[in-house]
N, C-alpha and C positions, 0 to 999 in steps of 0.2 A: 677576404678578411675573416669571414665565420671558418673558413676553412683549416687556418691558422691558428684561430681559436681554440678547435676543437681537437689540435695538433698539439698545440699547448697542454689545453688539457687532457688527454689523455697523457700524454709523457709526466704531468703529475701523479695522477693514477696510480701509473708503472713505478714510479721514484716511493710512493708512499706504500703500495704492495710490499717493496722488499723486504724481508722477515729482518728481526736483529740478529744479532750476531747468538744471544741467548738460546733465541726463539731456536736456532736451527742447531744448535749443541744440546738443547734438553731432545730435540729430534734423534740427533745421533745415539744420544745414550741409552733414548729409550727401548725397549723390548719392543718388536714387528705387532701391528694389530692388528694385519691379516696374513694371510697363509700367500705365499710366492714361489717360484720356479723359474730356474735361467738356467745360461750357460754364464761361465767369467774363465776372463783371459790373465793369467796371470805372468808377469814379464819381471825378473830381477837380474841388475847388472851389480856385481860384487868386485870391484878392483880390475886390477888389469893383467895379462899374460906376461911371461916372459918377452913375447914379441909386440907388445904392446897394444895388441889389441883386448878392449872389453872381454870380461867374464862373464857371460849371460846365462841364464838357463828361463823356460818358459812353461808353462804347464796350464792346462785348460778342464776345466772343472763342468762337472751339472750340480748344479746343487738346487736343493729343495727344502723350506723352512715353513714352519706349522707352530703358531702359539701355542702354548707361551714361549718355548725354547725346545720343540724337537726339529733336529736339525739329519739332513740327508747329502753327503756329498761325495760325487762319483768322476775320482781322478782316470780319466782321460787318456787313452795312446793316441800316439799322431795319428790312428788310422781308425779313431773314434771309437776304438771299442774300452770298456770299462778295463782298468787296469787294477784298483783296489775301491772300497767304499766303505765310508766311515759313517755310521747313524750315531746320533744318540737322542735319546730321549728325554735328558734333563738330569738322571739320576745315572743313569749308567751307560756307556758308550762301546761298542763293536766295531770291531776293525776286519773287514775279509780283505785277503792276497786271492783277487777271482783266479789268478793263473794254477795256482796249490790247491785252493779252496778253505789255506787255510783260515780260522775265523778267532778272533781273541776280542774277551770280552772284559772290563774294567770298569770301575766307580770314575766319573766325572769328575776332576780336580774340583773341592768347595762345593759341591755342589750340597743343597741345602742349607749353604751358610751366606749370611746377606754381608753387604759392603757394610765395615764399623767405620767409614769416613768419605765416602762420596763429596761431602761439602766440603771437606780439608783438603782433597785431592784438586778438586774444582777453583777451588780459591790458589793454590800453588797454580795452578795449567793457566788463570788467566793473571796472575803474577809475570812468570815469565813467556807467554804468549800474546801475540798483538792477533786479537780475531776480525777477519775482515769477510764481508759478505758481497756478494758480486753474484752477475749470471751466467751463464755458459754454455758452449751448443750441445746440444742434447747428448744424452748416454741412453745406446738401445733404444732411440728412437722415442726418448722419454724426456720430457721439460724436465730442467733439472736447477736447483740451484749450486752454488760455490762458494762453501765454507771453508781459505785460505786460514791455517796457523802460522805465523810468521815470529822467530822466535829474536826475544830481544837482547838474547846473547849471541855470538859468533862462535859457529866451530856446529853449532846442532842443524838435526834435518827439517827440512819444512814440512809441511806436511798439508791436502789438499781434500777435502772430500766432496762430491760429487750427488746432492742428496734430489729424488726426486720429490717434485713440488706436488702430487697426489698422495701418493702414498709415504714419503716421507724417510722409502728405501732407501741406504746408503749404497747407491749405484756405482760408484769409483771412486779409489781410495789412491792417494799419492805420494810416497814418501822420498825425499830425494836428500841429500847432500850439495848444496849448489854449490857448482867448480868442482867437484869430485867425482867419480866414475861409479858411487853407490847409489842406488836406489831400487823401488819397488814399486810397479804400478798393478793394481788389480782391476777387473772391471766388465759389467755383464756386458755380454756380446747380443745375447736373448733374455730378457726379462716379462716375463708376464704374472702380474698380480693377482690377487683373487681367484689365484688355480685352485680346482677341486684337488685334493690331496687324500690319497687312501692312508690311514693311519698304519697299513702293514708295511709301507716303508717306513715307517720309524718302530719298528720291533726292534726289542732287542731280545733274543733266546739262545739261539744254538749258536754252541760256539764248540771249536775242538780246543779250547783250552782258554781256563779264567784267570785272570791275574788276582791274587788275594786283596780285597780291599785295605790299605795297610792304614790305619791312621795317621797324617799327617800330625808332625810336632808340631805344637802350638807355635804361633810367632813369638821373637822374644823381643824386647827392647831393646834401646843401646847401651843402657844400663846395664841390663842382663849378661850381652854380650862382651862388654867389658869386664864382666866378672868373672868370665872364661877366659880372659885373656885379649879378646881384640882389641887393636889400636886402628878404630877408626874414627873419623869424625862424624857429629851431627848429621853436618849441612857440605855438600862437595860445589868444584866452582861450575857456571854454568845452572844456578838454580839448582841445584839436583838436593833434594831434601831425604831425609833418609826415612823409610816408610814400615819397616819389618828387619828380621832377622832369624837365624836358626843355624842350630849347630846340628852337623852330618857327620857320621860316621863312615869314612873310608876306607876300606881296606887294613883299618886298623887304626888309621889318624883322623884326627878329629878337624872338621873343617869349616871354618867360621863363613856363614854370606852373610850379609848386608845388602838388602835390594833398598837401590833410591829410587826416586821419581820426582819429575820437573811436572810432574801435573800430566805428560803427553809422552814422553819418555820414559824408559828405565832403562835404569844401570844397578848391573850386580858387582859388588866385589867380594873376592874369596881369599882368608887368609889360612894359612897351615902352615906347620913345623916343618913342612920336605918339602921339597921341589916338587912340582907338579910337569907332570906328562900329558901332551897334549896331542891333540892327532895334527898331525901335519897338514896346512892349510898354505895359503898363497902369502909369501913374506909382502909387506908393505915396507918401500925405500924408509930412510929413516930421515929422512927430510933436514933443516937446516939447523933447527934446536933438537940435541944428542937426547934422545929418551932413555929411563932408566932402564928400559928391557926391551927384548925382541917383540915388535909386533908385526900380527898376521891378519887377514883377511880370510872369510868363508859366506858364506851364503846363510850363515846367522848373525854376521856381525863382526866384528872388530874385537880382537883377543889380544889384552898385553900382558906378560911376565914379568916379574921384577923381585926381587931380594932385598929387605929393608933388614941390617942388622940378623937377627934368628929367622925373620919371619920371610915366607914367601906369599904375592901377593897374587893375581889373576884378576885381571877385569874386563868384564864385557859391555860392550854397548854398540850405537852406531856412532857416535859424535867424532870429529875430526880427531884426526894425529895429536893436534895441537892441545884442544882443548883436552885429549885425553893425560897430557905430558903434564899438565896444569893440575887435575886429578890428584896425580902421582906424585908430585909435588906436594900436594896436600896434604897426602895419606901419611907421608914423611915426616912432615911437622907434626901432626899427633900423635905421635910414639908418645 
């Protein structure tokens, strides 16, 4: 009987430990509070062949991270030797080809500029996400919890992170499509926390050629955007809230994004006066509802073309065929 007891209660214990669902996303978000080193496995299957087998490719990483944000990561040949490595330092980042030697050196996208909406972001991501907390068997040998996204529309990917319960490291990360032949799993094979780290791997110096720091254009509204000309909406179906915007000079044309975001996702749409030319990628069937355009598959995602009237349109994301047909639909009505 005390034995049972004592079974009982520990199994409360265990049931009252489990972090919230908050507790373990203000985790994910935050900046590393000590210094780390591993290996991670990284595996994406993108659509399917001609012969119907999976399109997969995999690649296997060291990487090395040092607060606040200097980061070290050394892509891998099957036969373990370094193939390229990427540092950066926070302010400025380095790229070597070890096979050339060659090295190229660049400013960090934003860097020194803070989020002007974390809490509007946050509030959209658990709008349309159901956040669920559960445990898991360990990643690299490390207790870990399992922070499921589960989305509460149909057609988007789920998405799984894998955080450890000491340090708070995001150990594996999960993004699948379910029923669909897309996804990406990342994930340390070797982890060890608390590595002495010598700060000359995160130099950044020599290099045989610098890219000019160029300033990004400011974001514009949709406002803005519409006073250029684009016909897009707000708000697209699927949650996707619209978050930024910028107009790019092409080749001579001028070409409209709109980056949305569901809180966990994004999706870019591009509109221009000409046809856009695209690198050839893997066609996806066009399934049972007729889409207004050719869409493809790559190992960045999901690409569709379409002509509305003058305008030509491009958008990217990962979300289903369907939900993307629904988009496009959208885009249509707000002319």
């Amino acid at each position: 009987m005390l034995a049972l007891a004592l079974a009982l209660a520990a199994l409360g214990t265990s049931a009252r430990a489990l972090p919230s669902a908050d507790e373990l996303l203000d985790s994910a978000l935050a900046a590393p509070a000590a210094a780390y080193r591993g290996r991670v496995l990284v595996v994406q299957w993108y659509g399917r062949a001609p012969d119907g087998s999976l399109r997969t490719r995999a690649s296997e990483l060291a990487v090395a991270v040092k607060p606040p944000d200097r980061v070290r990561r050394e892509l891998l040949a099957p036969d373990g030797s370094v193939e390229r490595v990427l540092v950066s330092d926070g302010s400025r980042e380095r790229a070597t080809l070890c096979r050339t030697g060659r090295t190229v050196v660049a400013q960090v996208p934003g860097a020194g500029e803070t989020d002007a909406a974390p809490e509007a972001r946050r509030e959209i991501l658990r709008r349309n996400y159901e956040l669920i907390v559960g445990t898991a068997a360990p990643v690299a040998g490390r207790e870990v919890w399992r922070l499921s996204f589960v989305p509460k529309s149909a057609g988007k990917a789920r998405l799984a992170l894998w955080i450890d319960k000491d340090s708070k490291t995001i150990l594996r990360v999960k993004r699948w499509l379910p029923g669909r032949p897309f996804a990406r799993d990342s994930q340390f094979l070797v982890f060890e926390p608390g590595a002495e780290l010598d700060d000359s791997l995160f130099r950044v110096d020599a290099a045989t050629a610098e890219i000019a720091a160029a300033h990004p254009p400011s974001p514009l509204t949709m406002a803005e955007l519409r006073a250029k000309g684009a016909a897009m909406p707000e708000g697209l179906p699927g949650g996707f809230a619209f978050e930024s915007g910028a107009a790019l000079k092409v080749r001579g044309s001028v070409v409209l994004q709109a980056r949305y975001t569901d809180g966990l996702s994004t999706l870019s749409l591009f509109q221009t006066d000409r046809p856009v030319h695209l690198p050839k990628n893997a066609s996806v069937p066009a399934g049972r509802n007729p889409l207004p355009g050719p869409l493809s598959a790559s190992a960045a995602g999901k690409i569709m073309q379409w002509r509305s009237g003058r305008r030509h349109f491009v958008m990217m994301s990962d979300v289903s065929r369907a939900l993307m047909g629904k988009i496009a639909a959208a885009v249509a009505a707000a002319r």
